[in-house]
N, C-alpha and C positions, 0 to 999 in steps of 0.2 A: 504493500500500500504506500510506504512512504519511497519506494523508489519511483511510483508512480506516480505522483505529485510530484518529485523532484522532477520528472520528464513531463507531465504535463506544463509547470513553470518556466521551465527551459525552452520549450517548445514555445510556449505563449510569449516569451521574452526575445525569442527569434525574431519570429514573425514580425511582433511589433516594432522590433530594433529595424528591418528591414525596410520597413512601412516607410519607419523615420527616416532612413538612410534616402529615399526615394522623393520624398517630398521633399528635405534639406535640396538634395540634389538640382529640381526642379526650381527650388527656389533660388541657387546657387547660379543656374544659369538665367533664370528671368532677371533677378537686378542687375546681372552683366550686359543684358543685351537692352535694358531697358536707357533710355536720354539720361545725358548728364557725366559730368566726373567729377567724383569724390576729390582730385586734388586741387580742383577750380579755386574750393574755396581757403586753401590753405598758402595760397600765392598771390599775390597782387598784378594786377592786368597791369601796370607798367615793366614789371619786372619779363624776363627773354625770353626767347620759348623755349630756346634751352634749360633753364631753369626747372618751364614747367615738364618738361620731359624727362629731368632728372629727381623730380620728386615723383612721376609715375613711375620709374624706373624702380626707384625705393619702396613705392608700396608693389611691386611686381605687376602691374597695371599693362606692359609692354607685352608679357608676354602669351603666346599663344592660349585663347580659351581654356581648349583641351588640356595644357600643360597647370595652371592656374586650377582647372581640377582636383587633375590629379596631385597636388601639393595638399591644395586643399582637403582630399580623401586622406592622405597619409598622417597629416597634421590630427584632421578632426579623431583617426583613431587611437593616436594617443593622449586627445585629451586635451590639444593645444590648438585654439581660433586663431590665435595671430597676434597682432597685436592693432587696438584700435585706433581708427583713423584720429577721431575726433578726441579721445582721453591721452591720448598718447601714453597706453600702458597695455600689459595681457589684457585680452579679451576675459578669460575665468577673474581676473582681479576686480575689473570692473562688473561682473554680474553679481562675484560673494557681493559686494559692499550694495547693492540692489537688491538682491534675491532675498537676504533675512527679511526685511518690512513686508514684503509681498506673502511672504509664508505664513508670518504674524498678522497680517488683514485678511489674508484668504481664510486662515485656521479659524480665526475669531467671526468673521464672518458664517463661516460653514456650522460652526456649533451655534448659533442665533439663530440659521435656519430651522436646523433638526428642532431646536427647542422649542420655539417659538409656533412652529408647523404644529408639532405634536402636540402642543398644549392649544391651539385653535382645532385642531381635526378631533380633538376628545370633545373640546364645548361643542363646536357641530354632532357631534354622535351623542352626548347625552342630551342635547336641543333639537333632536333632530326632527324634521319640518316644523320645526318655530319659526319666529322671526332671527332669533339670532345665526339658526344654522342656513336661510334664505339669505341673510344678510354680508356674511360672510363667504358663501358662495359666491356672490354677484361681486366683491369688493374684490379677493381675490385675483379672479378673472381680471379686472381694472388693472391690478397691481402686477400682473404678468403681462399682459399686453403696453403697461406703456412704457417706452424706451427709459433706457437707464440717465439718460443725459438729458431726457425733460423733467424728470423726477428729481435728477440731480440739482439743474433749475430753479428748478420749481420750489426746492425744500432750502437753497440758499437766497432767493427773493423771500420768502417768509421768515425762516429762520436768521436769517444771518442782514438782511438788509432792512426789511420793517421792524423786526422786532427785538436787532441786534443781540441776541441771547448766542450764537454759537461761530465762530469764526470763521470763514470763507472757505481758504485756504491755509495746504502750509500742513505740518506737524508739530507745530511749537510757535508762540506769539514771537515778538522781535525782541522784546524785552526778558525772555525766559530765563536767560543768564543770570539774570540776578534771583529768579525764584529758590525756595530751597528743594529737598526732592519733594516732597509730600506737594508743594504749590507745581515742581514742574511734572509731575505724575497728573494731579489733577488739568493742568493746562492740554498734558494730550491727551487726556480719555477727550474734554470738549472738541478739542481735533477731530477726534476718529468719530464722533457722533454722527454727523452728517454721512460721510464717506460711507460707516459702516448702515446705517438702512437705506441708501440707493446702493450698494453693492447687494443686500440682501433681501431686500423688498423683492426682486423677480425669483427667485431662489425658493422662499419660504413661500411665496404664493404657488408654485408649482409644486413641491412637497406637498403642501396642503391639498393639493388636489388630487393627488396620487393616493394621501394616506386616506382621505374622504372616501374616496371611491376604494379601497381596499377594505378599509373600515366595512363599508356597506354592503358589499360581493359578500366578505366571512358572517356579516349577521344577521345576509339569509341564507347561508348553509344550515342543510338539515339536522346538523349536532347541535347547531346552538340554537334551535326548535326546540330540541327534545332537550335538553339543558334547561330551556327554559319552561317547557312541560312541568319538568320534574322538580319546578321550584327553589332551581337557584336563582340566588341575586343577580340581578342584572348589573351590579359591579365588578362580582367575581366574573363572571362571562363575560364582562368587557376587557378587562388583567388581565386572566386567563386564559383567554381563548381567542377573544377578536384581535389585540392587540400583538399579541407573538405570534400568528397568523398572517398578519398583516406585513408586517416587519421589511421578512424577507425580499420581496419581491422592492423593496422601494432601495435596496441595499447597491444592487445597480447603478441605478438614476444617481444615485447619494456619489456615487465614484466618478462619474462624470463632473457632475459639479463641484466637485472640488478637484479635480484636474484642472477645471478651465478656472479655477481661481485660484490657484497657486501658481497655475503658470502665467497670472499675471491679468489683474483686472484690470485692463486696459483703459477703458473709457470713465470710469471711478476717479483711477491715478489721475489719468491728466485732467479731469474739470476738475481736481481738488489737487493741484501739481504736490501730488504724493512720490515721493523719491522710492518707488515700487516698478517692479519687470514691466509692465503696463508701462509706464511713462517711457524708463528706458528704450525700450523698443521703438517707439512713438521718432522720440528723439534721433534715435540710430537711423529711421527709414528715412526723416528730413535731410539729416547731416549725408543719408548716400553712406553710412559706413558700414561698408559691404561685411567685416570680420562681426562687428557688432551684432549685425542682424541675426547672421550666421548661427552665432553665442546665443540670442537671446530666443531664436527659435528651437535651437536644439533642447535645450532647459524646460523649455515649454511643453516639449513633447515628451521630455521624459518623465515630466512630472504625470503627465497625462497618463502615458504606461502606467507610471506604480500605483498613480490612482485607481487607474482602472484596474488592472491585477490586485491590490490589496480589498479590492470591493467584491472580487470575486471570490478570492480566500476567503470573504466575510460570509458570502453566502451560502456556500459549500459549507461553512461551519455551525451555520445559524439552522438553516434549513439541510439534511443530509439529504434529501430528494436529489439541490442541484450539484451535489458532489460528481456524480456520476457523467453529467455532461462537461464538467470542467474538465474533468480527466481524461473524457476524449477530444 
């Protein structure tokens, strides 16, 4: 059995290293063939053209596509992008000093979902056709469909400009420096308030819908009839029965979304220029810095793998039904 997992993971860690290798790829040759050079902006249009040819030279810019590849494939599998255009340093230096905040917005983010979801999908189930479980249904829906960047908007014209209670932008006021920690701990929780319900506001309305509707499928199955027959609580049968029932099957979705937020909330970071994967990236595709991009999508995609892999571990554990398909 557990050689068998060992080769089911392996296998699954293949494939998707493959996936990545293919799309990088793809993406390796689109920004080279796409307008523009990256060393444009690092020289001044009075200065020779020799000049500017000896700083394309420097970043290997001269040399054949195919060859710029293949450097490129050799590099990327030991671990090393290059070095970036625009920081002027390793490409892995500049993503550590990015990637922590992004994993600390994503994580905190993802746990306000699951929470938040689960405690709105119970009052729906024990309200269930009131007004509050009607009510929540149709808001929900609201909260998924409207983009993240009119939310984002929308929540800093009310919050942060009418009724100045929560800060724009930024992770920290200008004057923080002189806080002590306790005053500059409390200055970033108001930081991240905003940030963190438009990152989670589309997340936790989609949870809640999946768990609603699982919730509802398990509590017209005919065990929890005859449970109910027999006179148990409708408490116990919601703990019990509806809720570890339910579970599994949202254990999936749960792994994607937190792929795509650790590999960087994009649209979040830059309306709230949070110093997170999201903005870098953002920055990288302007600046043209080809190593950058490279770096910040690779990271992304592997965050995405283990997300998605450790979400299946999850459910093969939780549920033993879907062990059997993991392992094929």
């Amino acid at each position: 059995m557990k050689r068998k997992l060992l080769y089911a993971i392996g296998k699954r860690l293949l494939i998707s290293f493959a996936i990545l290798f293919v799309f990088i790829s793809f993406l390796f040759f689109l920004i080279r063939i796409s307008p523009g050079d990256p060393s444009q902006k690092l020289i001044s249009p009075k200065l020779s053209p020799a000049l500017h040819e000896s700083v394309k030279e420097s970043f290997a810019l001269n040399d054949p596509i195919l060859e710029q590849f293949y450097n490129f494939t050799k590099n990327m599998l030991t671990g090393q992008f290059g070095y970036s255009y625009d920081y002027k340093m390793p490409v892995t230096k500049v993503i550590l000093e990015f990637l922590p905040f992004t994993l600390i917005l994503g994580s905190l983010s993802f746990v306000i979902q699951l929470a938040l979801s689960f405690w709105l999908a119970y009052l729906s189930l024990k309200n269930r056709g009131k007004f509050l479980d009607r009510f929540l249904s149709k808001f929900s829906l609201v909260m998924y469909v409207t983009p993240i960047f009119v939310l984002g908007v929308f929540l800093v014209f009310i919050f942060s400009v009418k009724l100045d209670l929560l800060p724009t932008s930024g992770i920290s006021s200008v004057d923080s420096y002189r806080y002590s920690f306790w005053q500059n701990l409390g200055d970033y929780i108001l930081h991240l308030i905003l940030p963190l319900i438009t990152l989670s506001a589309a997340g936790t309305a989609l949870f809640y819908r999946y768990l609603r509707d699982y919730f509802e499928d398990v509590r017209s199955k005919s065990f929890i009839l005859n449970l109910r027959s027999m006179g148990v609580s409708e408490n116990v049968i919601i703990w019990k029965h509806i809720i570890p029932n339910s579970i599994s099957p949202l254990v999936s979705i749960a792994g994607i979304e937190l792929g795509t937020l650790l590999g960087g909330a994009l649209i979040t970071e830059v309306l709230f220029s949070l110093p997170g994967m999201g903005r870098l990236t953002i920055n990288a595709i302007f600046a043209r810095d080809y190593p950058l991009i490279i770096g910040c999508s690779f990271i992304a995609g592997v965050l995405m793998i283990f997300s998605n892999l450790l979400a299946d571990l999850s459910r093969s554990i939780i549920n033993p039904r879907y062990s059997k398909e993991f392992l094929n």
